[in-house]
C-alpha positions in Angstrom: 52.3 11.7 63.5 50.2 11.5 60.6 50.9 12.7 56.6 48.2 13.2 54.1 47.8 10.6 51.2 46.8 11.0 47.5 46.5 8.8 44.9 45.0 10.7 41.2 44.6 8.2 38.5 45.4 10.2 34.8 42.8 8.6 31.7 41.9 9.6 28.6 39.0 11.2 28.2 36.4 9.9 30.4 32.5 10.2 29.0 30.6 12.7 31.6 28.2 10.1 32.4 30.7 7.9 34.5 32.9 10.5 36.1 30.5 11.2 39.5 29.8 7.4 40.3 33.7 6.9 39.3 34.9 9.4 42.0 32.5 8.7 44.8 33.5 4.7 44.2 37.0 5.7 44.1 36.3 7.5 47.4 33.8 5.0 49.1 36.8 1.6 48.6 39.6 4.5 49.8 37.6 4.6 52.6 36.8 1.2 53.0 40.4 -0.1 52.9 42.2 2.2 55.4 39.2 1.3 58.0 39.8 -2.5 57.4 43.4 -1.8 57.8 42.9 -0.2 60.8 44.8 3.0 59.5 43.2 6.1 61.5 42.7 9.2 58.7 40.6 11.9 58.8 38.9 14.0 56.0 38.6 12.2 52.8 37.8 14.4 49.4 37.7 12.9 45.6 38.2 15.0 43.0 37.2 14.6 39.0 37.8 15.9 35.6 37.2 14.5 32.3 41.0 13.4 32.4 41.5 12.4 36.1 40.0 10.9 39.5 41.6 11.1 42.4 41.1 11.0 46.3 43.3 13.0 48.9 43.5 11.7 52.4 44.0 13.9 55.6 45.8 13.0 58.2 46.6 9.0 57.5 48.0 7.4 61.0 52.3 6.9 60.1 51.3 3.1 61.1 48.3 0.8 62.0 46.5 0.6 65.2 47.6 -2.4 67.6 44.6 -4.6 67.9 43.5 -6.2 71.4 41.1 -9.0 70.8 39.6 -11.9 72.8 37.8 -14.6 70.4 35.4 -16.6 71.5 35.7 -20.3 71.4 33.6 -23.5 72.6 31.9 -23.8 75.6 33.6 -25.5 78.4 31.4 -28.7 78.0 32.1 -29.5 74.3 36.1 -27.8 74.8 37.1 -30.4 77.8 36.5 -34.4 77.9 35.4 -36.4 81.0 39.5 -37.2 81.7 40.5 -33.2 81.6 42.2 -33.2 78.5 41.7 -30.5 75.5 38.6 -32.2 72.8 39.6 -32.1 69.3 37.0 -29.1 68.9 39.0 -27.4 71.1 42.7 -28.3 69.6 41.5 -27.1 66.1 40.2 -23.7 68.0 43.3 -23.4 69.3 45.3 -23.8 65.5 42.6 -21.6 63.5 43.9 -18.6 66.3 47.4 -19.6 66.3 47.5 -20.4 69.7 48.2 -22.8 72.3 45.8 -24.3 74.6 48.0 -23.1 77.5 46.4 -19.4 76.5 42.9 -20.3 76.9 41.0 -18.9 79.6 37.1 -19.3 80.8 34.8 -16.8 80.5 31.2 -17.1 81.7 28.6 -15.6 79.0 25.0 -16.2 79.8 25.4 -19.1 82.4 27.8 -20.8 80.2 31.8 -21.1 80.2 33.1 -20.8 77.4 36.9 -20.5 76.6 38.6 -17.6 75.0 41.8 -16.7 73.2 43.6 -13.3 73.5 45.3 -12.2 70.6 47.4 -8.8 69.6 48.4 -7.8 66.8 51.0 -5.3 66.5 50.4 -2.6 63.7 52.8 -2.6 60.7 54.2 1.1 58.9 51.5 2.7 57.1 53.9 4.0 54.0 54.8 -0.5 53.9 51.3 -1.4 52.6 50.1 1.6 50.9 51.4 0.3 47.6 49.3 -3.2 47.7 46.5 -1.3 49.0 46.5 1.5 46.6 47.0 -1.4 43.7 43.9 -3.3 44.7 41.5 -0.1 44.9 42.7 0.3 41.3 41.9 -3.3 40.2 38.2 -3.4 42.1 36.9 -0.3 40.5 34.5 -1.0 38.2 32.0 0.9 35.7 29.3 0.5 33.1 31.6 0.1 30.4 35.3 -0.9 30.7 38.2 -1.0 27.7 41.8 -3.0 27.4 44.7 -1.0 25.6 47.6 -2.3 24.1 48.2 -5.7 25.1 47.1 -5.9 28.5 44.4 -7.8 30.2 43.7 -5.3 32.3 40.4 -3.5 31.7 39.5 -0.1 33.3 36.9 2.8 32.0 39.9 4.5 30.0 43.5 4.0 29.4 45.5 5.0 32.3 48.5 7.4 31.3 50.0 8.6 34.4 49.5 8.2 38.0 50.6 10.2 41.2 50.7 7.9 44.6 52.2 10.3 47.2 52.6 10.1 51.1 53.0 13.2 52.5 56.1 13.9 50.2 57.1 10.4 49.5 56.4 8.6 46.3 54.1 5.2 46.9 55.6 3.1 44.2 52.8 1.4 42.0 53.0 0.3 38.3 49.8 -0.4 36.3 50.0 -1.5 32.7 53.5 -0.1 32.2 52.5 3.1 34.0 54.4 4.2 37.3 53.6 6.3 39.8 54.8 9.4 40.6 54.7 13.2 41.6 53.8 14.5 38.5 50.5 15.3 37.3 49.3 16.8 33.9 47.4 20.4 33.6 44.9 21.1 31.3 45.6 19.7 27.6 46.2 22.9 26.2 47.0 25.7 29.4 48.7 24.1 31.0 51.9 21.9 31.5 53.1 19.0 33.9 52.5 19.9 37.3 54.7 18.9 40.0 53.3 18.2 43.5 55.6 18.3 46.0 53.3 16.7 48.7 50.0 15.2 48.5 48.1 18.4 50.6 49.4 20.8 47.6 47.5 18.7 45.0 44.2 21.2 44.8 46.8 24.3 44.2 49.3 22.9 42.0 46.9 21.7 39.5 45.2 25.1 39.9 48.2 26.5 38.6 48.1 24.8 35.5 44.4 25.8 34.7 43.2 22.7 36.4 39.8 23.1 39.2 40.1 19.4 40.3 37.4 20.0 42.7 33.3 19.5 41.6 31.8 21.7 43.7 34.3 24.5 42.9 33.8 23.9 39.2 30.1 23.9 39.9 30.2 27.1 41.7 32.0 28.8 39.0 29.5 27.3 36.1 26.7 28.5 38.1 27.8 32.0 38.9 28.8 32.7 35.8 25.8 31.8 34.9 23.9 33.6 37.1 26.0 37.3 36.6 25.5 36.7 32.3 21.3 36.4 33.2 21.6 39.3 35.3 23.1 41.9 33.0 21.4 40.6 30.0 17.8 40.4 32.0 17.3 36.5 30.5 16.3 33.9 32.3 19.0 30.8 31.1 17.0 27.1 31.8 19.8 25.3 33.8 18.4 21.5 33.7 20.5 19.6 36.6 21.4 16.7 34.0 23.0 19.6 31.6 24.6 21.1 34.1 25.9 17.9 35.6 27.7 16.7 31.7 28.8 20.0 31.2 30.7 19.9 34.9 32.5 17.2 33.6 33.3 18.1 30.5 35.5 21.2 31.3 38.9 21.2 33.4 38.4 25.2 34.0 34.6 26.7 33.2 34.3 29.5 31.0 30.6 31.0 30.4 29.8 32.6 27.0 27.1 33.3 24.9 26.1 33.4 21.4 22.8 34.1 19.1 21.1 32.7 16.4 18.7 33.8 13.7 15.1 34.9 15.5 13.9 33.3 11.7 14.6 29.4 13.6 12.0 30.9 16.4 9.3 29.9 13.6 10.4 26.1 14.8 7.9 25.0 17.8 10.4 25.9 20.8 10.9 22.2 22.0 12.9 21.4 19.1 14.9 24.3 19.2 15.7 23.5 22.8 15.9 19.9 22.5 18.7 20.5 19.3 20.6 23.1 21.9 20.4 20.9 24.8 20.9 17.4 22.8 23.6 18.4 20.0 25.6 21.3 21.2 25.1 21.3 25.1 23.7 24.8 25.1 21.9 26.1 27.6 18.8 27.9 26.3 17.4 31.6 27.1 13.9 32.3 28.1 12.1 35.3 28.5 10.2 36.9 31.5 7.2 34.6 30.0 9.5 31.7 29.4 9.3 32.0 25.2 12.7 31.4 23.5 15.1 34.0 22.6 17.5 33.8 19.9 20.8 33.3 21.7 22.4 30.5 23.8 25.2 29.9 26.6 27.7 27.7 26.8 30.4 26.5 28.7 34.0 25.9 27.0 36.9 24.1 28.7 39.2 27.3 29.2 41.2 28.1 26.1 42.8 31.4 25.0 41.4 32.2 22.0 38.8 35.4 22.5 35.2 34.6 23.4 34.0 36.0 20.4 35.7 34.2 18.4 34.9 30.9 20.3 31.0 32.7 20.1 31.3 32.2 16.2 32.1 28.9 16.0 29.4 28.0 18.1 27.4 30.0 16.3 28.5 28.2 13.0 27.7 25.0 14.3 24.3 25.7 15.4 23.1 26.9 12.5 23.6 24.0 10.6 21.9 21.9 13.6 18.7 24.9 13.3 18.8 24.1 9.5 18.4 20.8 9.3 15.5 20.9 12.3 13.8 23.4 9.9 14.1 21.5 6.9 12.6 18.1 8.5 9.9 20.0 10.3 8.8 21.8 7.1 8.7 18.2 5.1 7.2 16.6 8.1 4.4 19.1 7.5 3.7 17.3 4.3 2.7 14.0 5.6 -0.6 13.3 5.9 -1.3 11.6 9.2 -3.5 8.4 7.5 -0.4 8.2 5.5 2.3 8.2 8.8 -0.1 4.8 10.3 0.1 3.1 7.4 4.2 3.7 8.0 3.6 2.2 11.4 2.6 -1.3 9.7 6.3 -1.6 8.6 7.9 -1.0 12.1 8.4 -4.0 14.0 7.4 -3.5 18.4 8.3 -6.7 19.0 9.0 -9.7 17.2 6.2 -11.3 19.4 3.8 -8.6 19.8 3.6 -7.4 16.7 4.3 -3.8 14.4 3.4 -0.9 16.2 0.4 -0.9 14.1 -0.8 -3.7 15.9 0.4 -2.1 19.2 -2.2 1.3 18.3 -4.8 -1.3 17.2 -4.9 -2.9 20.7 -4.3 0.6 22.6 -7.5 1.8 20.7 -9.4 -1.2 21.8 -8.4 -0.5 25.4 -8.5 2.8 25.9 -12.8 2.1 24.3 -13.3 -0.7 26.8 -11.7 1.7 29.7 -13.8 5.0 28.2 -17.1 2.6 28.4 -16.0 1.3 31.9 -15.9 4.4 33.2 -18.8 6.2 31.6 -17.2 9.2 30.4 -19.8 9.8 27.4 -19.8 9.8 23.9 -17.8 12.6 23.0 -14.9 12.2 25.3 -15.2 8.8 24.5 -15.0 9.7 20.6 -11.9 11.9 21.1 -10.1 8.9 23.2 -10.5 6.4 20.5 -9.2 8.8 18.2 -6.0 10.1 19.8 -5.9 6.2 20.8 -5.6 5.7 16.9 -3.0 8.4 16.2 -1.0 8.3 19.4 1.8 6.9 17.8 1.9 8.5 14.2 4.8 10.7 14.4 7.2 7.9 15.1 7.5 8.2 11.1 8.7 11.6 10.8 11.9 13.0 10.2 11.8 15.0 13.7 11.6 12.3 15.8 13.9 10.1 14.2 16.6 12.8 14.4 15.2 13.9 18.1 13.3 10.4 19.8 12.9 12.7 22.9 10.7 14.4 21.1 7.7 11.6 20.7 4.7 13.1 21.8 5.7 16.7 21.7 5.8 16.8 17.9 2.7 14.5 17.2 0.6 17.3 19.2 2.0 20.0 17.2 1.5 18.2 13.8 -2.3 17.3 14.8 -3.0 20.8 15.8 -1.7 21.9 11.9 -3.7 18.9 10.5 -6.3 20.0 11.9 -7.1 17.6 14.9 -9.2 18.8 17.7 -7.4 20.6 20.4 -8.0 17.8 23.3 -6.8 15.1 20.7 -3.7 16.7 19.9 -3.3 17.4 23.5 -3.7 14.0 24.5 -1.2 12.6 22.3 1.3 14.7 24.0 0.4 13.5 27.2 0.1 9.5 26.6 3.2 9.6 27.4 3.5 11.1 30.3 4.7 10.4 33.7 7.9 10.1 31.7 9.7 9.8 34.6 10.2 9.6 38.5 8.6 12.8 39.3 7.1 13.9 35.9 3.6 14.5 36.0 0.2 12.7 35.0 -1.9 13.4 32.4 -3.9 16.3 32.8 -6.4 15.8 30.7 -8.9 12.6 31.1 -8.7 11.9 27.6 -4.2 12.0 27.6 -5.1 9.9 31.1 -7.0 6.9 29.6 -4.7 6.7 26.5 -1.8 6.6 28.6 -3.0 4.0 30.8 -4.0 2.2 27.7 -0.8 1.9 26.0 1.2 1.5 29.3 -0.6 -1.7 30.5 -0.7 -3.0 26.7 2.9 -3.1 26.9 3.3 -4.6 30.4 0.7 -7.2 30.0 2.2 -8.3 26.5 5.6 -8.2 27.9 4.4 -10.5 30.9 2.4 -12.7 28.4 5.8 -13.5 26.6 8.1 -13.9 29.6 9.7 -10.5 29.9 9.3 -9.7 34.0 11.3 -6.8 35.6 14.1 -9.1 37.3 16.8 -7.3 39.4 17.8 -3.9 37.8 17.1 -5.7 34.6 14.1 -3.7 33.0 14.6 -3.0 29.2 11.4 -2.1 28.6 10.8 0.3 31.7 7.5 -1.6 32.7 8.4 -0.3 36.1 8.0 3.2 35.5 5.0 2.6 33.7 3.6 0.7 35.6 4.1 3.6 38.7 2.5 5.8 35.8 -0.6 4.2 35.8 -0.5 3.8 40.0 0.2 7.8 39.4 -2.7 8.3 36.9 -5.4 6.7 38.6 -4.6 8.7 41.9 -4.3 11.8 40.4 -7.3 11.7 38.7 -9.7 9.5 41.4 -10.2 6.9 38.4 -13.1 4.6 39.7 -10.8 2.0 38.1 -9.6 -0.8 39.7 -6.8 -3.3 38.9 -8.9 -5.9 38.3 -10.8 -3.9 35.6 -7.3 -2.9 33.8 -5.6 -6.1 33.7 -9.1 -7.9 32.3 -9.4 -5.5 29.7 -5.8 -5.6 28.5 -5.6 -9.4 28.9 -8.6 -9.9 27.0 -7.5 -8.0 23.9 -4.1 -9.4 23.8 -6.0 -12.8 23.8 -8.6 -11.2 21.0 -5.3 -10.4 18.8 -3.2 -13.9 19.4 -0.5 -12.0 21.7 -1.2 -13.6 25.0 1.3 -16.4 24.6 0.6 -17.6 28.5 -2.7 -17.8 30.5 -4.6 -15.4 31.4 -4.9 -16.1 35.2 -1.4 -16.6 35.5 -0.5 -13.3 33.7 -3.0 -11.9 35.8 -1.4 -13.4 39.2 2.1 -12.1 38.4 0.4 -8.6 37.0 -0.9 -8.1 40.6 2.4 -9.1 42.8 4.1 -6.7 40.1 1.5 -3.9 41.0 1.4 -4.4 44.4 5.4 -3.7 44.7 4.5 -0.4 42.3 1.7 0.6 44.8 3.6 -0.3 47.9 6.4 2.1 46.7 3.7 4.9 46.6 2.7 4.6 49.9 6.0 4.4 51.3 6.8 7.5 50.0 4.7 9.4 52.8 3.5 6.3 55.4 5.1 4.6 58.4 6.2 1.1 56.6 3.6 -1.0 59.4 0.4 1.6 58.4 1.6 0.5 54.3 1.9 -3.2 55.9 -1.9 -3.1 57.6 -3.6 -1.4 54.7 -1.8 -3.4 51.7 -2.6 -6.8 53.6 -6.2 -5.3 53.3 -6.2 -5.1 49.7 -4.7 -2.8 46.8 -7.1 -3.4 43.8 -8.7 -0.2 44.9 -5.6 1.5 44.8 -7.4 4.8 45.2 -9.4 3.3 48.5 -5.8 2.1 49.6 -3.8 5.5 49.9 -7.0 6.9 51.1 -7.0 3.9 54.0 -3.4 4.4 54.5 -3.7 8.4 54.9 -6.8 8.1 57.4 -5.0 5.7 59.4 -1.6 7.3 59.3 -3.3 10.3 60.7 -5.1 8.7 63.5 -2.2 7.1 64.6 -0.9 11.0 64.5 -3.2 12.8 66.2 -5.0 9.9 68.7 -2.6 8.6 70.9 -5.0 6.3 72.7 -6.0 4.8 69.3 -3.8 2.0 70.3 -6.1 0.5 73.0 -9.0 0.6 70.0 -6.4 -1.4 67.7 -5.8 -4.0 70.8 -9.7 -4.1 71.0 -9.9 -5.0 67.4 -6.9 -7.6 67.2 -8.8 -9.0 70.0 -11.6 -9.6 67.5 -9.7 -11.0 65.0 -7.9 -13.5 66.9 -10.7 -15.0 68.0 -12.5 -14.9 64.5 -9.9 -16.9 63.1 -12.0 -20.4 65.3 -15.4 -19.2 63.9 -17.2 -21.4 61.7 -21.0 -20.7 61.3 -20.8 -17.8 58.9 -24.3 -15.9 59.8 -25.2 -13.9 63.6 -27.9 -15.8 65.2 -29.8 -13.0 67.2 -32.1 -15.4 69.1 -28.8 -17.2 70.6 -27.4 -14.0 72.0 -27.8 -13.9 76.0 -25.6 -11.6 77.5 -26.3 -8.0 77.1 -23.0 -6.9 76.8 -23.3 -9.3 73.4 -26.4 -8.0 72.1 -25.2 -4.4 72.6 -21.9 -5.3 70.4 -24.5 -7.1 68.0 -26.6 -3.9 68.0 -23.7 -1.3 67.8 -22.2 -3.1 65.3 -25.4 -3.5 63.2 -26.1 0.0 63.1 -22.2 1.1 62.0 -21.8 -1.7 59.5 -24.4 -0.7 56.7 -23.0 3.4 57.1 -18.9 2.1 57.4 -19.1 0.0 54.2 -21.0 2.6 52.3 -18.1 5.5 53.4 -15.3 3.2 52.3 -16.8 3.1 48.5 -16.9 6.4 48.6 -13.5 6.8 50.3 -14.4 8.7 52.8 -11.7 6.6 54.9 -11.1 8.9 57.4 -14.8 8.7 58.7 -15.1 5.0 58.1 -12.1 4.7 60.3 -14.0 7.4 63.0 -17.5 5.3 62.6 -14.8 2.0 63.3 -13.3 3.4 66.1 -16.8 3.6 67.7 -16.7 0.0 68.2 -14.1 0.0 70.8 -16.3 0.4 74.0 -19.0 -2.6 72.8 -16.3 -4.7 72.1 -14.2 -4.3 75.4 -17.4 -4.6 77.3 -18.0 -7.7 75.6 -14.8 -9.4 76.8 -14.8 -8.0 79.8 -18.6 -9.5 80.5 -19.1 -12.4 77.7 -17.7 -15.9 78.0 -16.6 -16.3 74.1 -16.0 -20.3 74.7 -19.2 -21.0 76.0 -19.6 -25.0 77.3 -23.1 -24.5 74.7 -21.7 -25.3 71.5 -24.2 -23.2 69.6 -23.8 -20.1 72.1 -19.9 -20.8 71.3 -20.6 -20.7 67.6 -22.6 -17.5 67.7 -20.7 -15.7 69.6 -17.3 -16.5 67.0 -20.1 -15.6 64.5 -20.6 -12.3 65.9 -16.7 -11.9 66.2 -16.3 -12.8 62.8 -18.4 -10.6 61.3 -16.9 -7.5 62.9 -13.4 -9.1 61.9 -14.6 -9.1 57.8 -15.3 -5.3 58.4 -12.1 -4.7 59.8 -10.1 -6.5 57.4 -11.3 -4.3 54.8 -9.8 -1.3 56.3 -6.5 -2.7 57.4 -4.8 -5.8 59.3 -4.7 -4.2 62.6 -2.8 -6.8 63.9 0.7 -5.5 61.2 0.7 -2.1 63.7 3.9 -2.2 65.4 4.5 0.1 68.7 7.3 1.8 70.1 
């Protein structure tokens, strides 16, 4: 026999943000405790709304499983003395399993005895320890931010007003902070009324009845098709962003999709705003045309209601206007700044207490973003329009816009360049310093957007780093992570002949230039490196086997354009050449013996055997033609050119004694291995390939 369990937790309101990660927890130590009780159940679902989270069990087991077990104890040596009698080590076994010696047997495991202990447990009612278990899932749930009420000490995301703990029909009787359970649930604040639920498996219907969808994916289904009909008889195209979608979902108990319109004057406003105020302020989903430009009307999602949808279309309509009007007015008086006059602003806001205003911040990115301009040769009037968006990146952190909208960094400094007349790559590029925003976003597409970014990104790690703030944990206030993977991102996208090396000097030695670097140099630089590596690691891991990201990193990752390009030749090899494995073998063969060589130069005079002057010769006229492919990363050849090393060096260990009795012969011939082996490393460490 088995009955279906449910346990729904009523709240106030619950902020969007938490409700997912709430219900799958809630779900995920539901889980977890009927398997350590050994309670049998079968589907488990978790529902959510903003004033609920709940979890309904099918099929809970009436009562625990009986449990057969033999434990293990020690071996027959240590258990028994020389006399026959039970060892101390053995009496305690016996009291930790609440036995008796007389229960022990011997078991043989691996050529030892060792004794054992059989113990049963007999399985207790299920509906007898629901209400301790229920009680503790409650109390271990925990969330980003909690709250106390009244004057308990207990602490949970919201208050907790009601609670339903049902068993198949019966009532699992819990009390929380004055609150006991019941059958009773509450329907939507103003639709509905109490809902009772006669048993735990008529929980989805009963709250449907009182205008309550408990279940996400329903809710989402309903959001989204709405949705979808509303574009289709209008012909718009409504921009649906996932995280939108995901507050709106829980926001609403029962989804209702309307529309509304604004005046096509606010179209005069750069469409970002408009979008950003929809999104941001009202949770309005905006409407695009064929060619993606804004129209003037909205959707939106209310929470059910009665009143008519034009009248609910008002309001909103009300309310947006007065959001439109103010984004007008500050983007009008933004206008009237002059740009030299919005960097001067910049002196009086502080970056960090340590580092400086974030005047000083655009002084050092300028400085940068020169040095990395002259490093890479990119001519002087590229390199004239990098130093100058390097000098404005930052100026319409002053205005009015992004103070009300921070999102919108970057996207209004390009549009207030263009109108000041800045040239069309520098307003571009102040746009796109910031970018990768994000996991996913993408580069820079221009080279002078890609330089600047790199520039400020790595003035902020490296002056982070210099005064102690490293990425511990999850703990990473400043995001150096992310932009850290940015400039990873960056330099791939764009083949940047940059290295590392080259980034971290020039940083470093500005911060050092302005008084910032608060540590040393080299040490900044050791822990810039280990922090990198992890960045470009991640990268390769995305689309490599974790041994080919192993081999290649142990190779070396300043080059981080020469390491994905190592990692993707050799990932493919390994592919498409299943043999390749007897040409690794060949080449950890090298390298094990390289390890004992000590002269560092290749004698050819001392070479005897021709099996070691043919390796000497093939491996003379690969070496120049290998090296010269990897600077170019042409890895994939330089890997083919390698492989063509394989027959000279099997024929020399099949023919050559390495550990000649001559000591000179001995040390030529390591010579020889060793100077294959410094080739090899440079591609990958062979020796890190792991095979099935």
């Amino acid at each position: 026999m088995a009955r279906d369990l449910l346990f729904e937790i009523g709240l106030e309101e619950v902020p969007a943000r938490f409700l997912r990660a709430a219900m799958d927890q809630l779900k995920e130590r539901t889980e977890k405790w009927l398997s350590d009780s050994v309670i049998a159940y079968g589907e488990v679902q978790a529902f959510a709304t903003p004033r609920r989270l709940a979890v309904l069990v099918k099929d809970v087991a009436e009562k625990q499983e009986d449990v057969h077990e033999e434990v293990k104890g020690p071996s027959r040596k240590i258990a028994l003395g020389e006399n026959g009698e039970w060892s101390k080590a053995a009496l305690g076994f016996a009291r930790s399993q609440g036995a008796d010696p007389s229960q022990f047997t011997f078991k043989e495991v691996g050529g030892t005895e060792y004794i054992y202990v059989s113990k049963s447990t007999t399985g207790v009612e299920t509906a007898s320890i629901l209400a301790e278990g229920l009680t503790g899932i409650l109390h271990a749930m925990n969330f980003p931010k909690n709250m106390r009420w009244g004057s308990y000490d207990f602490k949970f995301v919201r208050p907790i007003r009601w609670l339903v703990a049902l068993f198949g029909s019966e009532v699992v009787d819990i009390e929380i902070t004055g609150v006991k359970s019941g059958n009773v649930s509450r329907g939507h604040r103003f639709l509905g009324k109490d809902a009772v639920i006669p048993e735990a498996s008529a929980y989805v219907e009963a709250l449907r009845a009182e205008h309550v969808i408990v279940d996400v994916n329903e809710r989402q289904e309903l959001i989204s098709t709405q949705i979808a009909e509303l574009a289709k008889s209008k012909d718009w195209n409504i921009a649906v962003k996932d995280d939108l979608l995901e507050e709106v979902l829980f926001l609403v108990e029962v989804p209702t999709v309307l529309f509304g319109t604004f005046d096509e004057s606010f179209l005069n406003i750069p469409q970002e705003v408009l979008i950003t105020s929809m999104r941001e302020h009202q949770r309005y989903f905006p409407v695009l045309d064929a060619q993606g430009s804004l129209l003037p009307y909205f959707v939106t999602v209310r929470n059910g209601g009665s009143v008519a949808l034009d009248t609910i279309a008002k309001g909103n309509e009300k309310v947006l206007r007065a959001r439109l009007s103010d984004a007008k007015f500050f983007y009008e008086e933004d206008q009237k700044l002059q740009i030299k006059d919005a960097l001067s602003k910049l002196e009086t806001i502080v970056f960090h207490e340590e580092l400086g205003t974030v005047g000083d911040k655009v002084r050092r990115i300028r400085r940068i973003a020169d040095s990395l301009a002259e490093k890479l040769e990119l001519g002087t009037s590229t390199a004239e329009e990098i130093s100058r968006t390097a000098e404005i990146c930052k100026f319409d952190l002053v205005t009015q816009m992004v103070y009300e909208f921070p999102e919108l960094q970057g996207v209004m400094g390009e549009d207030y360049a263009r109108k000041a007349g800045e040239p069309e790559t520098v307003a571009r590029g102040i746009f796109e310093h910031y970018q990768p925003r994000f996991a996913g976003d993408s580069a820079p597409a221009s080279m002078v957007g890609s330089i600047v970014s790199i520039a400020d990104k790595i003035d902020t790690i490296a002056g982070c780093f210099s005064i102690g703030i490293i990425p511990t944990g999850s703990q990473d206030p400043y995001a150096l992570r992310r932009q850290a993977a940015g400039i990873v991102q960056i330099v791939l996208d764009h083949q940047l002949p940059l290295l590392l090396s080259d980034i971290f000097g020039i940083a470093l030695e500005v911060h050092e230039s302005m008084g910032t670097l608060k540590r040393s140099a080299q040490e900044i630089r050791k822990d810039l490196y280990e922090f990198f590596g992890l960045r470009v690691k991640k990268t390769l891991s995305d689309s490599l086997r974790y041994d080919v990201v192993d081999a290649v990193i142990a190779a070396g990752y300043d080059d981080v354009v020469s390491v994905v390009s190592r990692g993707n030749a050799l990932m493919d090899t390994l592919n498409q050449q299943p043999d390749f494995k007897t040409t690794v073998e060949s080449f950890n063969r090298v390298s094990n013996l390289a390890s004992k060589a000590s002269a560092e130069k290749v004698r050819s005079d001392l070479l005897q055997e021709d099996a070691e002057k043919s390796l000497y010769t093939a491996w003379q006229s690969v070496s120049g033609e290998y090296r010269g492919l990897l600077g170019e990363n042409k890895a994939a050849k330089a890997l083919e050119v390698l492989g063509s090393l394989k027959v000279p060096v099997t024929s020399f260990f099949d023919s050559v004694m390495v550990m000649a009795e001559d000591e000179q012969i001995r040390a030529n011939r390591l010579a020889l291995l060793a100077s294959i082996d410094s080739d090899l490393k440079q591609f990958a460490d062979f020796s890190k390939l792991v095979w099935a």
